[in-house]
C-alpha positions in Angstrom: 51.5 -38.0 -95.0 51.5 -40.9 -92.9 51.1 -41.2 -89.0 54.1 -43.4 -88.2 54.3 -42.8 -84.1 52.0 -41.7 -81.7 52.9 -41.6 -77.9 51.3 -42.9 -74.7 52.9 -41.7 -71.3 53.5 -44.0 -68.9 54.8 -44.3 -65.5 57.2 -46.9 -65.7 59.0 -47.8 -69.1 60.4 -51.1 -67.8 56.9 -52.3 -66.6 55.0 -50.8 -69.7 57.5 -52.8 -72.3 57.0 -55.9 -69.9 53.4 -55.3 -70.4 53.0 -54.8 -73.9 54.9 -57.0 -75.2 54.8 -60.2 -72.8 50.8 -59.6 -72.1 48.9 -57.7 -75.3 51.8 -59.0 -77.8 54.0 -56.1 -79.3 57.1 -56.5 -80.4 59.9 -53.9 -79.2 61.0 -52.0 -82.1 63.2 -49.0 -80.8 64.7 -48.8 -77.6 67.6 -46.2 -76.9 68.6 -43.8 -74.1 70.5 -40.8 -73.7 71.2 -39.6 -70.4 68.1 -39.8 -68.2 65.7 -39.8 -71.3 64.8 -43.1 -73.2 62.9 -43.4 -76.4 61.1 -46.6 -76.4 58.7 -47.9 -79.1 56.8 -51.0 -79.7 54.7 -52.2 -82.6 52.6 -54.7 -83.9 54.0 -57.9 -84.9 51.1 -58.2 -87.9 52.6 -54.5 -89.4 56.6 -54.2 -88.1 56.8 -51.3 -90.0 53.4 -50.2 -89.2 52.8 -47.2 -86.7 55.0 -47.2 -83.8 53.4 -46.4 -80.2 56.0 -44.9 -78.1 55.7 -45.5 -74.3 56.8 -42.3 -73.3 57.9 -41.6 -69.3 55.1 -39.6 -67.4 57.3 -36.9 -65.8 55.8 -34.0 -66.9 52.7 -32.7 -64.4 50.4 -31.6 -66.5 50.4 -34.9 -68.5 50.3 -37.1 -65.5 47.5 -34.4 -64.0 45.7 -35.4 -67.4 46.4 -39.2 -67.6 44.7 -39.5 -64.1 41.7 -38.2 -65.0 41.1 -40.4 -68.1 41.6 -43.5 -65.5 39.4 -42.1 -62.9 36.8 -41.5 -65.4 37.1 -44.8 -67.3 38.5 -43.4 -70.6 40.7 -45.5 -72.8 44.0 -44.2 -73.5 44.6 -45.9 -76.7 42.6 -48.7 -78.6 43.8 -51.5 -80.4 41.6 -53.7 -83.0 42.0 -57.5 -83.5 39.8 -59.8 -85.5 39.1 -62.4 -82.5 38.4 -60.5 -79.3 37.4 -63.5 -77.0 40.9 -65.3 -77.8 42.8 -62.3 -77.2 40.7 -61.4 -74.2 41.7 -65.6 -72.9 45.5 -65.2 -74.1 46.2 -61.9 -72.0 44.3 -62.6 -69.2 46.1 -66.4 -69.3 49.8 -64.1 -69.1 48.2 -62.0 -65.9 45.9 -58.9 -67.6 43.4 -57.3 -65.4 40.1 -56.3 -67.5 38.0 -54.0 -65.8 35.3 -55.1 -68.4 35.4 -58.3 -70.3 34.5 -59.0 -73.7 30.8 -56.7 -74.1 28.6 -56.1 -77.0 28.0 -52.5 -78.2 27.0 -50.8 -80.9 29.1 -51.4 -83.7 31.7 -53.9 -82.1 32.8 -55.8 -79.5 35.0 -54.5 -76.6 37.2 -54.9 -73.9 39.3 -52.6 -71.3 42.4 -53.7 -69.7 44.5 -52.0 -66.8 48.3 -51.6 -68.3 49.2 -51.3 -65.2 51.0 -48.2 -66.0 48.6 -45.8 -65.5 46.1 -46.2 -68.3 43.4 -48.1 -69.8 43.3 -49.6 -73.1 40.3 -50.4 -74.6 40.0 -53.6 -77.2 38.2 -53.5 -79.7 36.6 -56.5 -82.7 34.4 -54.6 -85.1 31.1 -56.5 -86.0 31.0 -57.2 -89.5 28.0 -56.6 -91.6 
């Protein structure tokens, strides 16, 4: 068994596929609607056929109720890993990212957290190596 999509809702597909894929860097890999629903995937451009994050449209109250409150209380909504943090950090906030915290030492890694501008944060993450 292999995880091949996981979802993150969003309150505006258009914006969020503008966002990651013209400021993190995903590629689009499934876009298709049906009425008034739309399944929209992107994914990253170092594994294509890698996990797929879907960036799913926040109508549904309890969601949105729950999204909220991960923003309000500085929680990430997803993370993603790259091998050089401080290049990524300069190359999205060079296309128009707004970090609420820049590149910071912790623990274990290295981190960063970004506004999508959808509704979420999204922490980024470099782990230290040993």
């Amino acid at each position: 068994m292999k995880i091949k999509v996981t979802s993150l809702y969003v309150d505006d597909q258009d914006k969020a596929l503008r966002f990651y894929t013209e400021v993190l860097g995903f590629a689009k890999k499934v876009d298709f609607s049906q009425g008034p629903y739309r399944w929209l995937t992107v994914a990253s451009p170092e594994e294509p056929d890698g996990t797929e994050l879907q960036l799913a449209l926040n109508n549904n109250p309890a969601a949105k109720t729950y999204q909220q409150a991960m923003f309000q209380q500085n929680q990430p909504a997803a993370m993603f890993f790259t091998d050089d943090l401080q290049a990524d950090y300069e190359r999205m906030k060079a296309r128009g990212a707004q970090f609420t915290m820049p590149p910071t030492d912790v623990t274990a890694s290295k981190i960063a957290m970004v506004n999508d501008t959808c509704g979420n944060l999204i922490q980024v993450t470099q782990l230290k190596h040993s």
